[in-house]
N, C-alpha and C positions, 0 to 999 in steps of 0.2 A: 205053702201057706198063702191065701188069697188075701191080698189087700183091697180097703172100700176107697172107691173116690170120693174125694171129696169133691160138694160142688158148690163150683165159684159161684158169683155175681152174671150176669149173663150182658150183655152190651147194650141192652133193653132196658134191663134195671137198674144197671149203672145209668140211662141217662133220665130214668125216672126218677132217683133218687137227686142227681143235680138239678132237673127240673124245680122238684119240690123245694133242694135249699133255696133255689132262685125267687119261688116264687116266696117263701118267707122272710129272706130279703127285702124284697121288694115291697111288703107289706109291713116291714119294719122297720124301715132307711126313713118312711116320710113320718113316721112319728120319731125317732132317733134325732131328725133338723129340725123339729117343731119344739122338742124338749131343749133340745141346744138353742133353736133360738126365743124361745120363752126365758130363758137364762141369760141370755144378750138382752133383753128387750127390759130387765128384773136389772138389771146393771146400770142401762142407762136412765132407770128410772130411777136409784140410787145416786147420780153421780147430779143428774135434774134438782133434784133434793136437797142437796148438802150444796149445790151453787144457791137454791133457793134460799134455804137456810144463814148462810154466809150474807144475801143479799140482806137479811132482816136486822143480821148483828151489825152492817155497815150502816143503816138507817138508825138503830139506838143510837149507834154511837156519835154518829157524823149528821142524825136529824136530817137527812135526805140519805136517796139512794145514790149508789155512783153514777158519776159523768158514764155519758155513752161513748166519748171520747174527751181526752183535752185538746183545745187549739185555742191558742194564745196570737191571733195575728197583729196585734200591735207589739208584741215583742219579734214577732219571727223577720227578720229579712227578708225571706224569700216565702213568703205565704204561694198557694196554686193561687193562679191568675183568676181560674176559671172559677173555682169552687170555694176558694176564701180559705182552705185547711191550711191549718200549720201548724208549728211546735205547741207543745211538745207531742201530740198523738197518741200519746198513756189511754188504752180504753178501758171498759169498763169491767173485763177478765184481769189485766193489771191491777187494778185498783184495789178488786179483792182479796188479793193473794194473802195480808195476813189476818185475814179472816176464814181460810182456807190452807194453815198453818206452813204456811209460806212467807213468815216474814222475813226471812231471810233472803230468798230471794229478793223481794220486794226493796228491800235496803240497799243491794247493789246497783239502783240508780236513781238519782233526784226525779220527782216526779217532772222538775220546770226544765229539766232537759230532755232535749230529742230520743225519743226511741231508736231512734237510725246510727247514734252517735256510734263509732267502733267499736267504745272500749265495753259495751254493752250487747258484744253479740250472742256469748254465750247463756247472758239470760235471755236474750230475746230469742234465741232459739230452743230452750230448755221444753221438752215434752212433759205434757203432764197429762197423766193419764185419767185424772180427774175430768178434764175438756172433752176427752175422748168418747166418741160410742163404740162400743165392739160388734154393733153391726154394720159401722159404714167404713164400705171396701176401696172408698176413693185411697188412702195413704192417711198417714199419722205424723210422717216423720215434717220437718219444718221444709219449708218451699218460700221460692225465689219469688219476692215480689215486682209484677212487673205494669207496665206503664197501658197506654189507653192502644199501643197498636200489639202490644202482648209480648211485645220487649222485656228484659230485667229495667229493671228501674235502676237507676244509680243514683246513689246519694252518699256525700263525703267521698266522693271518688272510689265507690266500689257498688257491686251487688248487697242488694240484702235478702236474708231470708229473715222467715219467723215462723216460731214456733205454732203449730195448726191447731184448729179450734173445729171439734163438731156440732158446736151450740152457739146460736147467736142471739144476740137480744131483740127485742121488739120494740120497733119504730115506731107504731101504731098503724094509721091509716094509710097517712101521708107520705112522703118518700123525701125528704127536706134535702138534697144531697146533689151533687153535681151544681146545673144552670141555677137551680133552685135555692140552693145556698150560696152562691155566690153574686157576685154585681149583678147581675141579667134577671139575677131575684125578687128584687122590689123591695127585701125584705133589712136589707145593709149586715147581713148576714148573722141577722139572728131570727134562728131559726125555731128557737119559742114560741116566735109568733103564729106559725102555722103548725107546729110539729103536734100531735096528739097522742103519743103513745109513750112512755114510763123513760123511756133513753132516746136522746139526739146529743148531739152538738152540746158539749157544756152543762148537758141536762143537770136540773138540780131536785128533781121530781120527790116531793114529801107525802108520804102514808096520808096525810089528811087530803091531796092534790088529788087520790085515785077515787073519784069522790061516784064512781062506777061499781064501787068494789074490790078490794086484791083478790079474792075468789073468786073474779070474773072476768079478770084481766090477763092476758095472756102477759109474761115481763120475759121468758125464757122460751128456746124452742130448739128443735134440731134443724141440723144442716149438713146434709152430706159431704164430703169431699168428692165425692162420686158427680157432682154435679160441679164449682166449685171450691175454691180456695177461701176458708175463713182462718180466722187466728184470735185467741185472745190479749194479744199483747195489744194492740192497736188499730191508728188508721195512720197511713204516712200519705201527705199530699202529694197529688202526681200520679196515688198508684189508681189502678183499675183491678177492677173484678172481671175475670173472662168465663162463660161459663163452657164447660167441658161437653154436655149434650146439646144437640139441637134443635129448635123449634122454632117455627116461623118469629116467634113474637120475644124472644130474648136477644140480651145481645151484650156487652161489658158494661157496666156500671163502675163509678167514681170511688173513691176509698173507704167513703164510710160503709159503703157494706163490705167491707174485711169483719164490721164487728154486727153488723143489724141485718135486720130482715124487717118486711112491713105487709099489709095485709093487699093494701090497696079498699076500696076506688083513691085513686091521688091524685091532682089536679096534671101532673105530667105525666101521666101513664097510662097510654092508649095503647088497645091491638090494632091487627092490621086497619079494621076496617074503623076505626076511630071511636070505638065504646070505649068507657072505661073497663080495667081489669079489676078484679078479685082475685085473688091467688091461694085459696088454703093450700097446707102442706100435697107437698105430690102434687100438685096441681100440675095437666099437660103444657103449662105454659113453660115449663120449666127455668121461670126466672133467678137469676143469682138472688136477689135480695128475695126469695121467697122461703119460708120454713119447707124442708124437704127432708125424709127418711129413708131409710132402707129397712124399716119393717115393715112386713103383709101387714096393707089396712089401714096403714096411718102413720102417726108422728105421735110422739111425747112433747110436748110442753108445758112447761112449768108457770103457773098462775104468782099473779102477787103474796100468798099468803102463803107461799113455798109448797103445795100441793102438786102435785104432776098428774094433768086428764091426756089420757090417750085420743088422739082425734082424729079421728076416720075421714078415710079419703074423699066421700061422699058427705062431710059434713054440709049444712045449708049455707050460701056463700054469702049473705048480708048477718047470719047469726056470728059467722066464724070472724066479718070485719069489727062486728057490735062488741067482740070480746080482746079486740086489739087496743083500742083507745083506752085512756082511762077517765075521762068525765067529758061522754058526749050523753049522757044518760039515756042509752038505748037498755032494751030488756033482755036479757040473756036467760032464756030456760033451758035447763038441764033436765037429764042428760044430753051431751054434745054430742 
């Protein structure tokens, strides 16, 4: 009885056939990270939002929006020498918590005491995944705050960490912070006088103050950990901002940007060759106090009127600082 072969695959076609799956792979991997991260990018435009929103009910209720931090230096002892910060440091991510149904948290500490105190570490390091963006790959988890040569900071005789923040507020133009807010100031450390954007120092900024607009006022924005270290629990005096990449024209900043970010031109903020800077998001200058993402294109931030406009890395850089202040009366035309 004669039997038929059967016939196989041949060594040819087998890698014709791998060929082919490869190359439909390959043609379906870059839309597979594009729908994934269109869904990161739909997240953190959700999470923009509901801060936005929180910001609005803390304004009905309290007729101003939150402090950009507290610093009480006539009560503190030991205020920074240099920068005037001190107790209690509550910013303006604490503040919101129970308007962001978090009052419970919020209750496990007096707002007139220190952020730093021990018995407070474990809300001060609690994650909340509200702060969070799920595109920025810097870390989520809480980090050790440290000092102006990149030390842990000690305070009450220990480290501290705090819980990490991928959104920071808007300062406006100006950069009121470090020399600037302190004695070497001019200013005897209030920083109202020169600050122009929705949150500084004590800020007490009222819906009737944005007199620019809330829909044309940037009040929220992103900020990588990829770059560095934000947090919403506060600003603690002493600490420093270090940034993680490098570029000729960055370099550590003072505590309150643990919680802010600013556009620039600002009277202390020179590149190398002595211009002033602007910084939109992403910008190469890669500064800490500057709005920064991790999505292709741009940055999310959140306007006064709780809206979130995507803003492209190439936006125009006296349009992008016009939309940081809130009553310099410059014109703002959209789209950004």
């Amino acid at each position: 009885m004669a039997f038929k072969r059967k016939r196989a695959f041949t060594l040819v076609e087998l890698l014709v056939v791998i060929a082919i799956i490869g190359v439909l792979i390959a043609l379906l991997l870059p839309a597979v990270q594009a729908a994934r991260e269109a869904a990161r990018r739909t997240e953190c435009v959700n999470h923009l939002k509901q801060l936005g929103l929180s910001l609005l009910n803390f304004e009905a209720a309290q007729q101003t929006f939150p402090a950009g931090y507290l610093s009480d230096r006539a009560a503190d002892p030991n205020p920074d020498p240099s920068t005037w910060d001190a107790a209690p440091g509550w910013g303006w991510g604490a503040l919101l918590l129970p308007y962001l149904e978090q009052a419970s948290l919020r209750s496990q500490a007096p707002l007139d005491q220190p952020l730093w105190r021990p018995e407070y570490r474990d809300l001060v390091t609690t994650k909340l995944p509200g702060f969070l963006c799920p595109s920025a790959t810097g870390g989520s988890d809480a980090f050790v705050v440290v000092d102006e040569s990149g030390s842990p900071l000690v305070k009450d005789g220990r480290e501290l960490e705090l819980a990490r923040s991928h959104y920071v507020a808007s300062h406006g133009q100006e950069s009121c912070w470090g020399g600037m807010s302190g004695p070497s100031g001019g200013f005897d450390g209030d920083t109202s006088r020169i600050a122009d954007g929705p949150f500084y120092r004590n800020s007490k900024v009222r819906i009737k103050d944005v007199s620019d607009g809330l829909t044309n006022t940037v009040f929220l924005g992103e900020h990588t950990s990829l770059l560095s270290d934000k947090t919403w629990v506060g600003a603690v005096p002493g600490a420093f901002v270090h940034p993680k990449l490098d570029s000729p024209d960055n370099a550590p900043e003072s505590a309150a940007t643990l919680v802010f970010a600013h556009s620039g031109p600002a009277a202390g903020e020179r590149d190398a060759l002595g211009n002033p800077i602007i910084h939109p998001p992403n910008f190469p200058t890669l500064h800490v106090c500057q709005m920064q993402s991790e999505h292709p294109g741009g940055a999310n931030l959140m306007m006064g009127d709780a809206s979130v406009q995507f803003i492209a890395d190439g936006v125009h850089l006296e349009t992008y600082a016009a939309m940081t202040s809130i009553a310099e009366e410059e014109v703002v035309d959209a789209p950004f």
